[in-house]
N, C-alpha and C positions, 0 to 999 in steps of 0.2 A: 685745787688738789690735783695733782699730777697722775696724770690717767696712765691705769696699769700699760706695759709694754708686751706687745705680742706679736707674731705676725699674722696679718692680716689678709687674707686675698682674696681679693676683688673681683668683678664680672668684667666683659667685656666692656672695653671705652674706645670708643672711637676715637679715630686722632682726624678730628677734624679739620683741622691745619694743614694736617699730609694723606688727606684720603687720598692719593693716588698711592700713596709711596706704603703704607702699612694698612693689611685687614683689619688687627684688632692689637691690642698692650694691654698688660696686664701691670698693675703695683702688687709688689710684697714688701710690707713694711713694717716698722716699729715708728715710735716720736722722735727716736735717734736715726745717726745713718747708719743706710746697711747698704752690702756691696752683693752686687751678684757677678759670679765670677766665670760659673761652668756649667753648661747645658747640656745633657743627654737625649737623645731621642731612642727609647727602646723598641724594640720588636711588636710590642702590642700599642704602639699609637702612644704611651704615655711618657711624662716628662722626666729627669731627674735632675735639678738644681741645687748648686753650689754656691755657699756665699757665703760672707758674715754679716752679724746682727749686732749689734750691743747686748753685754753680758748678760744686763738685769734685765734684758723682753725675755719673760720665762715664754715657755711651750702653754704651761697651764693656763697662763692666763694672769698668773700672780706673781707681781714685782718680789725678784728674791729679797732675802735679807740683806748680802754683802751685792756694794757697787762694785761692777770692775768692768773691763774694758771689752774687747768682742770676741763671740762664742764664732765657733763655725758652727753654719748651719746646712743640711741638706735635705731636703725632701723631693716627693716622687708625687704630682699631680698627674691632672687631667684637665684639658682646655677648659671642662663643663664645670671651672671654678670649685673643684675637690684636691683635695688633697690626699691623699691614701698613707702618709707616714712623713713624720718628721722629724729629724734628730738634730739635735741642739748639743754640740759639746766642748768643751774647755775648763778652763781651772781660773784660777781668779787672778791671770794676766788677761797677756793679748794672743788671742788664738787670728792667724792669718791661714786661709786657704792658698795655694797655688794650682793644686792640678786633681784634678777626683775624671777614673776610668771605670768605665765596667770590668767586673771579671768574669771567667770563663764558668763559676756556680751561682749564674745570676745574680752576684752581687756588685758591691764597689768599693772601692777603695780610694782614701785622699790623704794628701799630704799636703803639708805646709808646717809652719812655725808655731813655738807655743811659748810664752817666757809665766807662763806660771809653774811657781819655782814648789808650790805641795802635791803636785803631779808625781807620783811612784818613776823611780829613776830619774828624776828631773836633773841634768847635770851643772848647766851654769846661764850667762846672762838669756839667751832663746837658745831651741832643741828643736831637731827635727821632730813631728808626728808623722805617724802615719795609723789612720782608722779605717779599720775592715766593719761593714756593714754587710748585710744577708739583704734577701730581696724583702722582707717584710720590714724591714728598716730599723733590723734587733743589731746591736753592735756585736760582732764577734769576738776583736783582742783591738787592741790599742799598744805600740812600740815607740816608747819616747828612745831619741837616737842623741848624743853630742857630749861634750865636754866643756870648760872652763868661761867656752870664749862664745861667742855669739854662729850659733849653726843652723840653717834652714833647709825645710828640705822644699823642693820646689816641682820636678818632675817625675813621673813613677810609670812604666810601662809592665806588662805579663808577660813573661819569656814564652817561648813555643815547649818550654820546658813545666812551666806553669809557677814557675818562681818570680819573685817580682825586683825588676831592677829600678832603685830610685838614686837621686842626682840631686846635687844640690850646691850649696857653699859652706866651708867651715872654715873656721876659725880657732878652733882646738886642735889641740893634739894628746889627749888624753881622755878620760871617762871610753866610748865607744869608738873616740876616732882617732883609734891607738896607731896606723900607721902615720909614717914618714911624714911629716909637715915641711910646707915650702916656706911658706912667707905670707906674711896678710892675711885675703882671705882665699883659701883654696877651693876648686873645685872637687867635689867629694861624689864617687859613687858609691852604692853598697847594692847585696843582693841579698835579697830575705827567701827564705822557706814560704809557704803559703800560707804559712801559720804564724808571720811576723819574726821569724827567728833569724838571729843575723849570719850570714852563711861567711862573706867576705865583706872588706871596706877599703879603701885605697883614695885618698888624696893625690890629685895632678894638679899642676901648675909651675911659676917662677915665686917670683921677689914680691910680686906684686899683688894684684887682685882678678884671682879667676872664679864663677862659677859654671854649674850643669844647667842649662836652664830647656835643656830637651834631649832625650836620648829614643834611638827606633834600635830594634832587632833587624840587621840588613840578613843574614842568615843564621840559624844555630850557631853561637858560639861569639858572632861576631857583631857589634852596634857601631853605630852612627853615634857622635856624643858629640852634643851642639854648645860652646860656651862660650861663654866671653872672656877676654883677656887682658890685661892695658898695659903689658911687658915683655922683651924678647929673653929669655933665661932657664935655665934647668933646665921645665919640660916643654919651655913653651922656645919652639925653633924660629918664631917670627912677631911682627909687629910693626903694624904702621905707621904710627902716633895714636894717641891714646888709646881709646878701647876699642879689640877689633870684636869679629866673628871666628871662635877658633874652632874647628871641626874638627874632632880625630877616628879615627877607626880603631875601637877595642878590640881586644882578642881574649876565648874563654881564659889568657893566662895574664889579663890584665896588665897587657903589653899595648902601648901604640904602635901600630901599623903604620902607619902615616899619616900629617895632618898637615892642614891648611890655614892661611886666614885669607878672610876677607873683609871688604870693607875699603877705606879711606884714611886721610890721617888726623880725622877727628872720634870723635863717640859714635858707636854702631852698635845696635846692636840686635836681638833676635827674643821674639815674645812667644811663635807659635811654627809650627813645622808639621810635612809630609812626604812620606815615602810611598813611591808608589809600587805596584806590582815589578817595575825594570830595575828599581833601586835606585830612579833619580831620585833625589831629596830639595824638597822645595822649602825653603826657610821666609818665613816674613817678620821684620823687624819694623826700626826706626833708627835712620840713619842722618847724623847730621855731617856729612862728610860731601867733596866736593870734588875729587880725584879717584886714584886707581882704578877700584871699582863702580865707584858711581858716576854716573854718567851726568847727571843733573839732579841739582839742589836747588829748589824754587825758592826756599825760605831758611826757616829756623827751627828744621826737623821734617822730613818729609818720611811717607810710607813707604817701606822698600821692601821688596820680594827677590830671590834671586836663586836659581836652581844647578847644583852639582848631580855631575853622575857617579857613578858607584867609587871611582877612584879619585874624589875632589875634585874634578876637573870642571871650572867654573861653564856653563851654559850659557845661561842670560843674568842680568842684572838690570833692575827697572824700579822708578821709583814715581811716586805719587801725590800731588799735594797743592799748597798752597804757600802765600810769602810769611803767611804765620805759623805757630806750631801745631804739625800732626803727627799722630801717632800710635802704629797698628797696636791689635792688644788678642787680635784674634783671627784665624785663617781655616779652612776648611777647602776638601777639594769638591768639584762639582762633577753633576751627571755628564758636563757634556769636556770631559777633559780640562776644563779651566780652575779657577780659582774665588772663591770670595773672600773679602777680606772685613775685618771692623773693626775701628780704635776709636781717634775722637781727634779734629781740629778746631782748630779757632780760625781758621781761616775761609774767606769767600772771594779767592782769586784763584786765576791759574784754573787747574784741573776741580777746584768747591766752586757750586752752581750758587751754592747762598749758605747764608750759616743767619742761625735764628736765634741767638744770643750769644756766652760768651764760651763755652765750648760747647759743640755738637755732638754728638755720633755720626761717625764717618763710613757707608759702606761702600766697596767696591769691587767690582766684578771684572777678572781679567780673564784672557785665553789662556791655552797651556803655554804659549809664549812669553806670557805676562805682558799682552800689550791689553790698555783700559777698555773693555768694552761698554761698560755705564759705572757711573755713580752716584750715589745721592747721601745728604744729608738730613737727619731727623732730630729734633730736639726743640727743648727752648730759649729761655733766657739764661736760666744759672750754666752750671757745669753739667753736663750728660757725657755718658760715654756707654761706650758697648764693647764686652770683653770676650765676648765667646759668638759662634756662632756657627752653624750647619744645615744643609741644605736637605730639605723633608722630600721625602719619597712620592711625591708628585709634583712637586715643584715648589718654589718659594723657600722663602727660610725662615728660620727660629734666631733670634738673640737674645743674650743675656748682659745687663750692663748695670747703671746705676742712674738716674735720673733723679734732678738736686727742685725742691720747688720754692722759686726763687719769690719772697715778698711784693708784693705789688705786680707780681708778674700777671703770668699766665694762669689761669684757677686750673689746676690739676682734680679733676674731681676725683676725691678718694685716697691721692694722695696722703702718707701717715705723716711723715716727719719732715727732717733736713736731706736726707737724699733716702729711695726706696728702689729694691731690686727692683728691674725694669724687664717684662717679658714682652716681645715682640714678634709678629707672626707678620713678614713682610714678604710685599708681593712682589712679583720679576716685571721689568717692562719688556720682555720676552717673551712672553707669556699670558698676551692679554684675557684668557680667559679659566685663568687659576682660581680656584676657588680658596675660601680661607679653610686651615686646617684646623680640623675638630677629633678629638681623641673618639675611638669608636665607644657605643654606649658602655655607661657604667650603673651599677645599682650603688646606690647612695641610702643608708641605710640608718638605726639607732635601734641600741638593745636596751632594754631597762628591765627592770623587777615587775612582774605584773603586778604585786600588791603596792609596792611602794612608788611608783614610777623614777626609780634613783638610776642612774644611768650604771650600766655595768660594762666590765671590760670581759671579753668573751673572746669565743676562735670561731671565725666562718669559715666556712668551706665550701668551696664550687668543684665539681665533679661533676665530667661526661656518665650520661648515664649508660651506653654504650660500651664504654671498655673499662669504666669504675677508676681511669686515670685523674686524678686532683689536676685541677685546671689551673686553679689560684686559691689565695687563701687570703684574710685577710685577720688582724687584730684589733677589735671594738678601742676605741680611745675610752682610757676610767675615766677621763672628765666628764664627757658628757656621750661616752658610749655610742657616737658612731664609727662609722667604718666606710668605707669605698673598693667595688670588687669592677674591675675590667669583665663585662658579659661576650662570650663568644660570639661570633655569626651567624652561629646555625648549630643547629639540633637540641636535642632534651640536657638539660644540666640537673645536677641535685646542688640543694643548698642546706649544710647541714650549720646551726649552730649551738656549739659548745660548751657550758661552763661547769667547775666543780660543782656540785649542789647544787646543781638546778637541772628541772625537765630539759630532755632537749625539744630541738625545734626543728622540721627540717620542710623541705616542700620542693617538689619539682619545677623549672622553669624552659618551656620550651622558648629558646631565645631569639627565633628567626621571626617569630610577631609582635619582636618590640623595637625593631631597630628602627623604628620610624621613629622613635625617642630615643634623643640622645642621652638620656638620665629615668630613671626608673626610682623611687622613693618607697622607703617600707621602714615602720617602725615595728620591733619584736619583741614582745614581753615573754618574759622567760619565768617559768612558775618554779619556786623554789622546790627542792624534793620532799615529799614526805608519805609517810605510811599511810598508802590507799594514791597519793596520785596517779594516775592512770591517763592513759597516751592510747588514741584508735590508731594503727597504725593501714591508713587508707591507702598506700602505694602497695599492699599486699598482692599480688596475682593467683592465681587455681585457674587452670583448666575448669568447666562445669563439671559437676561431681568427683573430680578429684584433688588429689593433694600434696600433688609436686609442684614445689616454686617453680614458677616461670621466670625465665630471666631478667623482667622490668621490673621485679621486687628486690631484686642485689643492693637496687641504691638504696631504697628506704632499709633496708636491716645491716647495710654499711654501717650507718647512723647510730643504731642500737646497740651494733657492736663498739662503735667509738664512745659512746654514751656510756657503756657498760665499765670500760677500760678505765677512765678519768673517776670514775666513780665504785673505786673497787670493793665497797663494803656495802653495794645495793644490792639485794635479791629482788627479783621480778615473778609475777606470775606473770605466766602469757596464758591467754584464753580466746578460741576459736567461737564463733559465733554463721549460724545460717540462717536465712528467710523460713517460711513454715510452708513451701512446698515438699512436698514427697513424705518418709516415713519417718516419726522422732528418733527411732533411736539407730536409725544408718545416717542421718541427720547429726546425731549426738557424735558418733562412730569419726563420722569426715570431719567436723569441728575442732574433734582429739588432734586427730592424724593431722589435719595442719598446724593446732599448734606445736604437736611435736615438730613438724618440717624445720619452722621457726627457731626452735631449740636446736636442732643440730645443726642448723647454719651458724648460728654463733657460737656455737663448742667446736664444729670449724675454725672460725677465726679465733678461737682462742679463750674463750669467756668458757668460765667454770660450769658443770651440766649443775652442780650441785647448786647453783646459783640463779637457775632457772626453771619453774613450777612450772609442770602444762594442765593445762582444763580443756574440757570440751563442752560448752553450755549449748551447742546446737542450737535450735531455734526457742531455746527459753526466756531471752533476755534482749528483746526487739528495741530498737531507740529510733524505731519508723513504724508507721501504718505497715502492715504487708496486703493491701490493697493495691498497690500500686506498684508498676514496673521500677520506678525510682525509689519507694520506700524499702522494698525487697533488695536494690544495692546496696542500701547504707546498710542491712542487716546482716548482708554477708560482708561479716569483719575479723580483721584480727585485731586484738590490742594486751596492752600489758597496762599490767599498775605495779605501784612497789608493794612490799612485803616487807622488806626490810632495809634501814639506810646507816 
């Protein structure tokens, strides 16, 4: 029987083949192939990857009903083998990723191709996507873009304006990509609102076949727009023989400024690009060409890097390889002014040290000049490659690719299928005393029903207790209810959790005496609501003998107020309680006066007074000895039950 399809992820594996060459790899995979395309490195240590899957590897765990071809997929880990969210989308073609960036409201946005034709607005053979995600991994709008004919979208930047410019190829002239058509397939920009709305569209090109396959903001108004070409006509002023590199400079009135090619007079062309702080722009492609620009072709496709400054004006051109085929797929700049590069050869001459089956992963590390300062190769027998990659805030880098596990080969422990995203944490030989990179700790978590132990899907919440700002937040998985929260460095945090109809949960964590763990484990049973359940609420503070909240109580009655809010048809009593020293009924008197306290802090925030009962049982209702210095704390309490739900 054919074992359900999901992806899976793995612990640490050692590559003990290339222990010098990488710390640790990771597989994410299905029994089919899947591609990992795009690698993020966020502000708090964690990952966010891009890729596709095979259609039918549900999320849940369960084979859908219809077979169809590959979903994009993206989620947002953590080294310590968690996952924190993951989104799985498409229609029942073929969904292709090209390019996924962060935005400027912690989220992301990607694009690429869709040819499932029951997608809302679906226009003709493939349509551009483009999907907006929030940081908890909730999708916010989804913009199919194209017309009659086959259109992709492939590249997508943030303007300084906070609009988003995407780039692509099309092939229509009608549905959304109502201007001017050249011939074949055009290069197409357009510019969306924040909110996916389409603002403008504009096709460039000749006769031939152009697309976008990179665009940068050189200033307000003005981009860099990186394509390829394989004709000199209409828009395109040049051409060397077949496909070059055509760069032009846009203007906000989507006019070229000027434009360039580069290249040779065979196929050239460009995978990955940067601009730096001056406005050079560094393009790296794969060039099989043997003139103009290129200075040396070792084989039959070599890696080529080559940098303009602000007015096309060529700088350097250099290229990389061996007498077989190589071919970059991914670039990144580095700390120290240079460059790293990674695609994938089949070659082990020339500039490859060795190659360990039939295609590699190829990386490469140049100056800002782009002369080679190391290389290496990682992989095995089948086909590997590595498509993305970037250089971690202490050193070493991250890549993302796809690794094939080839029959009688090499045993891949863990390995799922015919090829699995491929994560890799690779070390410098610049560097000899880098350590491997580990996402800072996380709580790793699971909510369930206390009575029924059924997993439940819930809201957590991590909050400073200090200035009551939401730190992170996380959403429980319904399958099996858990969750993964990033823990800060230092200081007290509150951790509240959520759901309709049921008790909350909440509990202080001071987090600077756990970092000696990298993972922190807690399962929560969450007690359903009903008339009479009741909650001590132990984070309460008083002064001795009196009855003004202290400020270290704001987190816990945060809680109560959030609690109050999702659950708008509960009434509560709240009831003060004290040990049995001093007099009962000044005793009874202080037990009122804080549960009122209590009460007006949440008709502060908002919660109906009418909605909330106070008592003051003073020292009548002890749930400790008052013998003892510790039993006399648990007595002095406050707590609520319900009344009414």
């Amino acid at each position: 029987m054919k074992k359900n399809l999901l992806i899976i992820l793995l612990g640490f594996l050692s590559l003990n083949l290339h222990a010098q060459v990488a710390f640790w790899q990771k597989y994410l995979g299905s029994e089919g192939f899947d591609f990992g395309k795009r690698v993020l490195l966020n502000a708090d240590g964690t990952f966010i990857l891009g890729g596709e899957i095979p259609s039918e590897a549900s999320l849940s765990g369960e084979t859908k009903a219809e077979i169809r071809d590959k979903d994009v997929v993206i989620l947002k880990m953590a080294t310590q083998d968690k996952v924190f969210w993951r989104v799985q989308w498409g229609g029942s073609g073929e969904e292709i990723l090209y390019d996924l960036i962060p935005t400027r409201d912690d989220g992301y946005l990607a694009i690429g191709s869709t040819a499932s034709t029951e997608l809302a607005d679906f226009n003709g053979d493939t349509d551009v996507f483009v999907l907006k995600i929030d940081g908890l991994g909730q999708v916010e709008w989804t913009k199919i873009l194209g017309g009659k004919g086959d259109d992709k979208g492939i590249c997508v930047i943030q303007t300084s304006e906070g609009d988003f410019m995407i780039g692509g190829e099309s092939g229509s002239q009608n549905g959304n990509m109502k201007s001017p058509h050249h011939g074949g397939f055009d290069s197409w920009i357009a510019k969306l609102n924040e909110y996916g709305g389409l603002i403008w569209e504009k096709h460039f090109g000749g006769l031939g076949n152009e697309k976008t396959v990179r665009i940068h903001e050189f200033i307000p108004g003005k981009y860099f727009v990186i394509n390829s070409s394989d004709r000199r006509d209409q828009d395109v002023a040049a051409n060397f023989g077949q496909k070059d590199v055509w760069v032009f400079m846009l203007n906000e009135n989507k006019e070229i400024e000027w434009q360039q090619n580069y290249g040779g007079t065979r196929n050239d062309d460009i995978a990955d690009s940067h601009l730096d702080s001056e406005g050079k722009l560094t393009m790296a492609g794969t060039t099989f060409s043997t003139d103009v620009h290129i200075k040396q072709q070792r084989g039959l496709g070599d890696y080529w890097l080559l940098q303009i400054d602000p007015q096309g004006n060529l700088q350097w051109s250099e290229t990389y390889g061996g007498t077989k085929p190589d071919g970059i797929s991914g670039m990144a700049p580095t700390q120290d002014g240079g460059f790293i590069l990674c695609g994938m050869t089949k070659s082990r001459s020339v500039d490859i040290e060795r190659n360990n089956g039939y295609f590699d992963a190829w990386i490469v590390k140049v100056n800002g000049a782009g002369e080679r300062i190391w290389s290496r190769s990682i992989g095995y027998e089948a086909m590997d490659e590595m498509n993305d990659i970037l250089q971690l805030p202490e050193g070493g880098y991250m890549m993302i690719g796809t690794v094939q596990q080839l029959a009688g080969g090499t045993a891949l422990a863990g390995h799922q299928g015919n090829g699995d995203i491929w994560l890799t944490n690779l070390s410098d030989p610049q560097v000899p005393r880098l350590r491997p990179f580990v996402t800072p700790p996380i709580l790793f978590g699971k909510i369930v029903d206390k009575s029924t132990e059924e997993a439940l899907q819930a809201n957590v919440l991590l909050t400073d207790n200090a200035t009551l700002d939401s730190l992170t937040k996380a959403i429980s998985e319904p399958s099996d209810g858990s969750f993964v929260l990033l823990l800060p460095p230092y200081g007290l945090v509150s951790m509240s959790v959520l759901r309709p109809g049921y008790m909350l949960f909440g509990e202080d964590m001071r987090t600077d005496t756990m970092l000696d763990e990298t993972i922190t484990e807690k399962t929560i049973a969450l007690e359903p609501i009903e008339v009479g359940s009741s909650l001590i609420l132990r984070l309460i503070y008083f002064n001795t003998g009196k009855y003004e909240l202290l400020p270290a109580s704001y987190p816990e009655l945060e809680r109560v107020a959030k609690f109050m809010k999702i659950n708008p048809r509960v009434h509560i009593e709240v009831v003060g309680h004290t040990d049995n020293t001093g007099n009962r009924a000044e005793k009874t008197q202080l037990s009122l006066f804080r549960a009122q306290a209590v009460q007006n802090y949440l008709v502060s925030k908002g919660i109906q007074k009418a909605r909330i009962r106070v008592k003051g049982a003073g020292m009548s209702q002890p749930i400790a000895s008052n013998n003892s210095s510790e039993g006399r704390r648990k007595n002095r309490r406050v707590e609520f039950s319900v009344i009414r739900k």
